[in-house]
N, C-alpha and C positions, 0 to 999 in steps of 0.2 A: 458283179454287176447287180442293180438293183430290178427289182423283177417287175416286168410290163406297166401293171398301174401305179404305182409307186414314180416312174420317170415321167410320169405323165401329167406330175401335179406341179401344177406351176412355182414360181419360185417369191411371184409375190412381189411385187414393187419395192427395191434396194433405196431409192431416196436420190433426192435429186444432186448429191454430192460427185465431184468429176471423183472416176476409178482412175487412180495412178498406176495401182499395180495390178497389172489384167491377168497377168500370170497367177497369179494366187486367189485359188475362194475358197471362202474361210466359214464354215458350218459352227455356230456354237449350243453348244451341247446344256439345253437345259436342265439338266439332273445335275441336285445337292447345291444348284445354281440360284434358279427360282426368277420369274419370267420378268419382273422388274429390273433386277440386276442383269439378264440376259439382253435387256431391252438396251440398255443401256450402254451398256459394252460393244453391244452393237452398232450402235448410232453413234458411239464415240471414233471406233473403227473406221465407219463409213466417211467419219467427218476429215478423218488422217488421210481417208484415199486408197483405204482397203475394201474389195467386194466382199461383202459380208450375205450370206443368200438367207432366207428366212426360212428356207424347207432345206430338207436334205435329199441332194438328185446327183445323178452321175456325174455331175460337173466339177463337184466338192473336190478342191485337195488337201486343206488340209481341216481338221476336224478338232476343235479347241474346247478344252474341259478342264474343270475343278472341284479338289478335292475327292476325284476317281482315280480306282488304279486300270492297269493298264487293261487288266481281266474285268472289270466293269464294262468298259468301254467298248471290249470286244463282244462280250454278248449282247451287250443294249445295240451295238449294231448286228448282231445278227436277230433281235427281236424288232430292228427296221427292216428286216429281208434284202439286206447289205449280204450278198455271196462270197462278192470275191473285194477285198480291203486292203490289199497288198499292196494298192500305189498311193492308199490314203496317210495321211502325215496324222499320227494322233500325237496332239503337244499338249500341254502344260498352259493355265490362261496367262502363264507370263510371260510366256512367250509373244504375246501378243500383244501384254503388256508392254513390253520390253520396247516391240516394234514402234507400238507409237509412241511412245517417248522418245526414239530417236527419229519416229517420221520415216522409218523406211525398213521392210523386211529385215530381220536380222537370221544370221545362221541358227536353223531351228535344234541340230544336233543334239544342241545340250540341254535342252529344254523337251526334247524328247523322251529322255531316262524317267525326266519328272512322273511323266503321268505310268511307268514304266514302276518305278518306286513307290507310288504314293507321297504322301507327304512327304516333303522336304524346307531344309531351311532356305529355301532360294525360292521360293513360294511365300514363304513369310515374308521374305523382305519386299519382296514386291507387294502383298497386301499390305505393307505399314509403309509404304512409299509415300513422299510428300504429296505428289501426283493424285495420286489413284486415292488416296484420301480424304485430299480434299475435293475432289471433285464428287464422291463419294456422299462428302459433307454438307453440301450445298444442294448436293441434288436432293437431298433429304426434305428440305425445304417443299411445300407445298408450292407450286409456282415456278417454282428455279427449275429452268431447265439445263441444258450442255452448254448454247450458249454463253446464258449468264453467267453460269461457273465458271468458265475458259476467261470469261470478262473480269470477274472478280480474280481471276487466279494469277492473271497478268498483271492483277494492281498491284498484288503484294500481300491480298489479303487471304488468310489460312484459317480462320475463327468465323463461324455466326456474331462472335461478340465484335469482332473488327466488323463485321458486313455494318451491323447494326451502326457502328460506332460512324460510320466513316459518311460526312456531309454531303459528297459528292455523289452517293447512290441514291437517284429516287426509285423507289421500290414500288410496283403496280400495287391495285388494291390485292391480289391474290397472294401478292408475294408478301406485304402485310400482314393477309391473317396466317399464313405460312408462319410467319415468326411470333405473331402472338397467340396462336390454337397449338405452337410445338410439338411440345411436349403430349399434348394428348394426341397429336397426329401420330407420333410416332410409337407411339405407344402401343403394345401387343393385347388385341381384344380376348377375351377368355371364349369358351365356348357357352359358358352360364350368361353372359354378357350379350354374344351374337344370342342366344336361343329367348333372351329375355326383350329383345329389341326387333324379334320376330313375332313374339306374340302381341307385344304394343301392336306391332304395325298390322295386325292379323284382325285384332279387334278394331283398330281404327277404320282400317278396310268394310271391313265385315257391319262398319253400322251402316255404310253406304250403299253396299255391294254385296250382300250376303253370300254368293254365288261365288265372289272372288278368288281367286287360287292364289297365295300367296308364299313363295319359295326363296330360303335361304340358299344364296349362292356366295362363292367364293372358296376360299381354300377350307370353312367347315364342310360345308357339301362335300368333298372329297372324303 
């Protein structure tokens, strides 16, 4: 059982998507994940008809993670002051993968060992799944959200260079500079880069504001 204050913290608005399967809620486990892809998986889930909860509370059953082993996942839940976990389902993200690509719960058995073993080649197939990559692809995109990805993915198309190509997509202004700022969107900032673009803004501050506090946030701050 999760201890007093812990069951007491709410669960967080799930989205306004109908719950098909009430029976099942599904906890995903952000560690080695990383809170955009967790985001994501999430709201794709919700969008199939899965409860997907945003905290973790007694209600959890089954508990979805990658690239953890089994022994990871048991102590990160006992450093949520999770006691007793004997009726939680710890699976494999393909399993859930899995699920919504056929639209509906599938037997978790075998997808259980995964997180059991660690890595597996039935975990690769699913990250290099047509599915899950391109939607992947698109969401990369500045702009594009599940949506438009589910929209583009229904046309046929699998490439940025078909998005581009293809007459029939008018694309917002966001989703524009989405595809012509790319490349440097996607691109991995250095820490000499963030600390160099802190001091700009430190000194810009600072002619107006002398008093101003200005703090790098994001995953350098960590």
């Amino acid at each position: 059982m999760l201890k007093k204050q812990r069951r007491m913290q709410p669960s967080g608005p799930l989205s306004s998507y109908k719950i098909e399967f009430k029976d099942i809620i599904i906890f995903i486990v952000e560690r080695k994940m990383g809170k955009t892809r967790r985001t994501f998986l999430m709201d794709l889930a919700r969008r199939k008809g899965f409860r997907v909860e945003n905290v973790l509370s007694d209600s959890v059953t089954h508990i979805v993670a990658e690239n953890n082993s089994c022994a990871e996942i048991l102590k990160w839940l006992e450093m949520q002051k999770v006691e007793n976990n004997s009726n939680l389902r710890l699976l494999d993200i393909s399993w859930l993968t899995a699920c919504m690509e056929v639209g509906r719960p599938v037997d978790p058995e075998k997808f259980q060992l995964l997180v059991k073993e660690g890595q597996s080649s039935r975990v690769e197939a699913v990250l290099n799944n047509d599915y899950y990559r391109t939607f992947k692809l698109f969401t990369s995109v500045f702009g594009v959200g599940l949506k438009t990805s589910e929209k583009w993915y229904r046309m046929g198309l699998r490439t940025l260079e078909e998005v581009k190509c293809d007459k029939d997509i008018k694309l917002t202004r966001m989703q524009k500079a989405g595809f012509l700022y790319y490349e440097d969107l996607i691109s991995c900032v250095s820490k000499a880069e963030a600390d160099s673009v802190t001091l700009f803004v430190k000194e810009c501050a600072w002619k107006f504001c002398p008093s101003a506090l200005v703090t790098l946030t994001g995953g350098f701050r960590r």
